[in-house]
C-alpha positions as CSV (number, residue, x, y, z in Angstrom):
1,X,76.5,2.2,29.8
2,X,77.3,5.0,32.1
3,X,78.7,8.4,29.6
4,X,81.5,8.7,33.4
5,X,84.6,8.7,31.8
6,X,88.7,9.3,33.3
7,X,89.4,12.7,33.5
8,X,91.8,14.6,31.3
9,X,93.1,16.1,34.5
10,X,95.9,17.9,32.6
11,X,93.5,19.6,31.1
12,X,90.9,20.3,33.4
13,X,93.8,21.7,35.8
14,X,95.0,23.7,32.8
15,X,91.7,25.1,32.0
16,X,91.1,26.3,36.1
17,X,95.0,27.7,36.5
18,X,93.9,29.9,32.6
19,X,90.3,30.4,34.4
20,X,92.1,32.7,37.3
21,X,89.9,30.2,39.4
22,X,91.8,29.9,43.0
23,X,91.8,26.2,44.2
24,X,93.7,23.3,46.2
25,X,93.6,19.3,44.2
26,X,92.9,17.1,47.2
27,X,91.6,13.7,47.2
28,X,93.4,11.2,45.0
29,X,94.1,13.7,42.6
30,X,96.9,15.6,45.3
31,X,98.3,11.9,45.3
32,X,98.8,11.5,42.1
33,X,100.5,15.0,41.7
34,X,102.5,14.0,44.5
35,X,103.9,10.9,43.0
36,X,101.8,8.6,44.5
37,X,101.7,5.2,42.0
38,X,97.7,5.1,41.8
39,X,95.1,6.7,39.6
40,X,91.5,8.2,39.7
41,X,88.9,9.3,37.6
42,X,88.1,12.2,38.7
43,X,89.6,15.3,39.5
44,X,89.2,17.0,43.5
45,X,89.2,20.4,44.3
46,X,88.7,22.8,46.9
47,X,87.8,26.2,45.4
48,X,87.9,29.2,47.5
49,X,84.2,31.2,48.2
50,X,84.7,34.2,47.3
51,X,82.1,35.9,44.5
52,X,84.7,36.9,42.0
53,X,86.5,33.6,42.3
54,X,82.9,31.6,42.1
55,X,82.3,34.3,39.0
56,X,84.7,32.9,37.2
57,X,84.7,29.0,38.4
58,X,81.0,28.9,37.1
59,X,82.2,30.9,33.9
60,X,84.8,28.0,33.3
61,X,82.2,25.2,33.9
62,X,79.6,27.2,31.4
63,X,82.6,26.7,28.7
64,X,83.6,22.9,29.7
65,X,79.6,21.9,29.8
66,X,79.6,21.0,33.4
67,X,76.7,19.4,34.5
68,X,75.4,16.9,37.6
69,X,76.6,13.4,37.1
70,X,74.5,11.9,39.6
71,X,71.1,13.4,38.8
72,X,68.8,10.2,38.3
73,X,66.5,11.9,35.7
74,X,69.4,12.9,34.0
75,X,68.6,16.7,33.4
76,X,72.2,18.2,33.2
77,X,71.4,20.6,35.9
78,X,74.7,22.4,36.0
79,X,75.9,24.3,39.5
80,X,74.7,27.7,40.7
81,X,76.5,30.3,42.6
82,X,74.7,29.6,45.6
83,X,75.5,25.9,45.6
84,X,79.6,27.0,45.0
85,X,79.3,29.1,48.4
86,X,78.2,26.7,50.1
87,X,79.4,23.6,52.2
88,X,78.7,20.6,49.8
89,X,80.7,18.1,47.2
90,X,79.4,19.2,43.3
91,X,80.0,15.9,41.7
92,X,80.2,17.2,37.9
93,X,80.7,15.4,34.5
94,X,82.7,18.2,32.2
95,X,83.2,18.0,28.5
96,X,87.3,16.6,29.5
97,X,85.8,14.1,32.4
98,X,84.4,14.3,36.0
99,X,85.3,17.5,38.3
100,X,84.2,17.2,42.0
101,X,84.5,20.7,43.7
102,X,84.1,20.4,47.3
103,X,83.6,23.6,49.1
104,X,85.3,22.7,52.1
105,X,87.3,19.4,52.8
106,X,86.9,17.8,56.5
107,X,85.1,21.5,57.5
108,X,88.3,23.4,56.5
109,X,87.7,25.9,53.5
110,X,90.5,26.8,50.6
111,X,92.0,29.3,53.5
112,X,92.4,27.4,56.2
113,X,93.9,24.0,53.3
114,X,96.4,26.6,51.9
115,X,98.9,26.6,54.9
116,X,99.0,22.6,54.3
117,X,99.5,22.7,50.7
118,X,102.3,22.6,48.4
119,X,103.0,24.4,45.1
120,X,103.7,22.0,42.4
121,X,104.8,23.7,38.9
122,X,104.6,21.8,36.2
123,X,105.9,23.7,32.8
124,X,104.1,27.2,32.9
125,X,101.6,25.9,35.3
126,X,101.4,26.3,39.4
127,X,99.2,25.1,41.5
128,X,98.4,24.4,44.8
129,X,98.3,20.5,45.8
130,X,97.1,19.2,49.8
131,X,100.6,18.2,51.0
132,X,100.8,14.3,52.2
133,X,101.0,14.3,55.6
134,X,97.5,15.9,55.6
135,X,95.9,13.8,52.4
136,X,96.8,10.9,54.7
137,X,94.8,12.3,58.0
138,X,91.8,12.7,55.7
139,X,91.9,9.6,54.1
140,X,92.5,8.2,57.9
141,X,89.3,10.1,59.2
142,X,87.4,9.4,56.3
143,X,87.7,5.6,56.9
144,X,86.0,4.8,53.7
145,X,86.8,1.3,51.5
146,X,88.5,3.1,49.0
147,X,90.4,4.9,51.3
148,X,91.6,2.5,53.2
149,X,92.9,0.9,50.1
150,X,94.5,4.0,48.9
151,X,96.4,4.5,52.7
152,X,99.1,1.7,52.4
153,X,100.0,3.7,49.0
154,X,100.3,7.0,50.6
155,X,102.0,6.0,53.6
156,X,104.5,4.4,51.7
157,X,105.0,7.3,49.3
158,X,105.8,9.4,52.5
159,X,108.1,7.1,54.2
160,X,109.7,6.7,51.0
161,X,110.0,10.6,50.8
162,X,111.5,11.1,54.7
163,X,114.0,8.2,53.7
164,X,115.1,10.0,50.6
165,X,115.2,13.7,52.0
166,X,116.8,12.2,55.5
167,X,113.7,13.4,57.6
């Protein structure tokens, strides 16, 4: 039986906002922040490459026992510095579920994602969330299964959005 379990998103998010780390949610995770009616079981990121904010993202992970989820030999290698400044996907299993940072999202970085973001506050907490109309080109471009299951969903969430703001 495989130890992947759902993420305690609320948590995780919680834990990166309290961390000072700076990132966007993307992937299925923006949806769901966005209203979309779907879940996932992991939580996306973008988190931006600077040294002090990959300081303290790999100080957070340290606490939250991050570790590789798909490492066959199953050593818990956990992320370096250099492998947070650079251009991959870390798929992670955390102590509150999986975390996948990617380090840039269709070749654009945290930078160049912020002007197509939204801020979403939920109580104390703000964050930064891919807006939509975006999620949607990436999921287009993408073309995977799953995200071409997941596009009827978000198209429908934004139509239903223009209707109800009279865009």
């Amino acid at each position: 039986m495989s130890n992947l379990r759902v993420s305690d998103t609320a948590t995780l998010v919680r834990l990166l906002v309290e961390g000072g780390v700076e990132f966007v949610v993307v992937g299925m995770s923006a949806a769901v922040f966005l209203g979309v009616p779907a879940t996932t079981l992991d939580l996306d990121i973008v988190h931006r490459r600077t040294s002090d904010n990959i300081e303290r993202l790999l100080k957070l992970l340290a606490s939250i026992g991050a570790y590789y989820r798909h490492d066959l030999a199953n050593r818990r290698l956990t992320p370096t510095a250099e492998a947070l400044a650079g251009q991959g996907h870390q798929n992670l299993q955390t102590n509150y579920g999986p975390l996948d940072l990617l380090c840039q999202l269709d070749d654009l970085g945290y930078e160049e994602l912020l002007p197509r973001t939204i801020l979403v506050e939920d109580g104390a907490l703000a964050l930064r969330v891919l807006d939509l109309p975006t999620l949607i080109e990436v999921k287009t471009r993408a073309a995977r299964p799953k995200d071409k299951l997941a596009l009827p969903l978000l198209l429908a969430t934004l139509d239903e959005r223009r209707r109800r703001d009279g865009n």
